[in-house]
C-alpha positions in Angstrom: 134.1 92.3 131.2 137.0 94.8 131.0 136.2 95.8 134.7 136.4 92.7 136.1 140.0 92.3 133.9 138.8 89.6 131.5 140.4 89.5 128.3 138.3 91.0 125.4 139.1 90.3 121.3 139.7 92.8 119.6 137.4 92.5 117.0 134.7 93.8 120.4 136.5 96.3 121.6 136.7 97.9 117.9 133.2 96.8 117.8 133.8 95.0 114.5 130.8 93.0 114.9 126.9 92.9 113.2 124.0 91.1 115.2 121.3 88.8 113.2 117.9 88.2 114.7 116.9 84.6 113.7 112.6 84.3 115.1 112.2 80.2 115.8 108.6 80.6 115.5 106.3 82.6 113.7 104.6 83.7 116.9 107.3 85.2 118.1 107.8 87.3 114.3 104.5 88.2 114.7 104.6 89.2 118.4 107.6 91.0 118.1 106.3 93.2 115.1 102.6 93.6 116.4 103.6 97.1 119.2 104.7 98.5 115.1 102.5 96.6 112.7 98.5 95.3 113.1 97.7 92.3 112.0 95.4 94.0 110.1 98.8 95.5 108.1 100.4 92.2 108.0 97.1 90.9 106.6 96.9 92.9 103.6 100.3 92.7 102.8 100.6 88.7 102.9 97.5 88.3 101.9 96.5 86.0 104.8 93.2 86.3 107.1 93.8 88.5 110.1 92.0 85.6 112.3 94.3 83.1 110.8 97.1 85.6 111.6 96.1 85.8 115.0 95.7 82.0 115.8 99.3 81.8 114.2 100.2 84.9 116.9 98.8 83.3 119.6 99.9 80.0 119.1 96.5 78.1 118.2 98.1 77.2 114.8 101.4 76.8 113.2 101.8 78.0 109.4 103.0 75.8 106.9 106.5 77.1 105.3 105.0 78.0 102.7 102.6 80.4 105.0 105.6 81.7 106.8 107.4 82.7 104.5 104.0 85.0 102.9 104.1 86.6 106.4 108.2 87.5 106.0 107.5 88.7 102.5 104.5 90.8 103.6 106.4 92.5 106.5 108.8 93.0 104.2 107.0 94.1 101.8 105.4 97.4 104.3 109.1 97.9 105.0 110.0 98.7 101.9 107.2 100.8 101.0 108.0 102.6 104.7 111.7 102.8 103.2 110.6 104.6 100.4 108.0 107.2 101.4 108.5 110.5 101.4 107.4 113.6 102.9 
């Protein structure tokens, strides 16, 4: 931008700025999280079956709100507990 001399707010250049990651779908949640998390993880943690996990991963099925917001709740559930172990 500033090579090509377009004009840049401020609030960029100071990089005054915070990004937030909406998912649309759950598969895409799930996809996103599975090269850090198994389903497996997720499973236990939502306390939803790993097949029905994978057929919400892959598309085959769409989870009720209710469902989605277990699976949000469980991931954040293992990030907290990763937030707080210690060595």
């Amino acid at each position: 931008m500033l090579a090509d001399g377009d004009e840049v707010p401020q609030w960029l250049l100071d990089g005054d700025y915070e990004f937030e990651y909406k998912f649309i779908d759950t598969s895409t949640l799930l996809h996103v999280y599975s090269s850090d998390l198994s389903l497996a993880a997720i499973s236990r943690a939502s306390g939803i079956n790993q097949t029905l996990l994978s057929h919400y991963a892959n598309g085959i099925k769409k989870p009720r709100l209710a469902q989605r917001k277990r699976i949000v709740d469980g991931i954040h559930s293992i990030g907290r507990r990763l937030m707080t172990a210690t060595i």
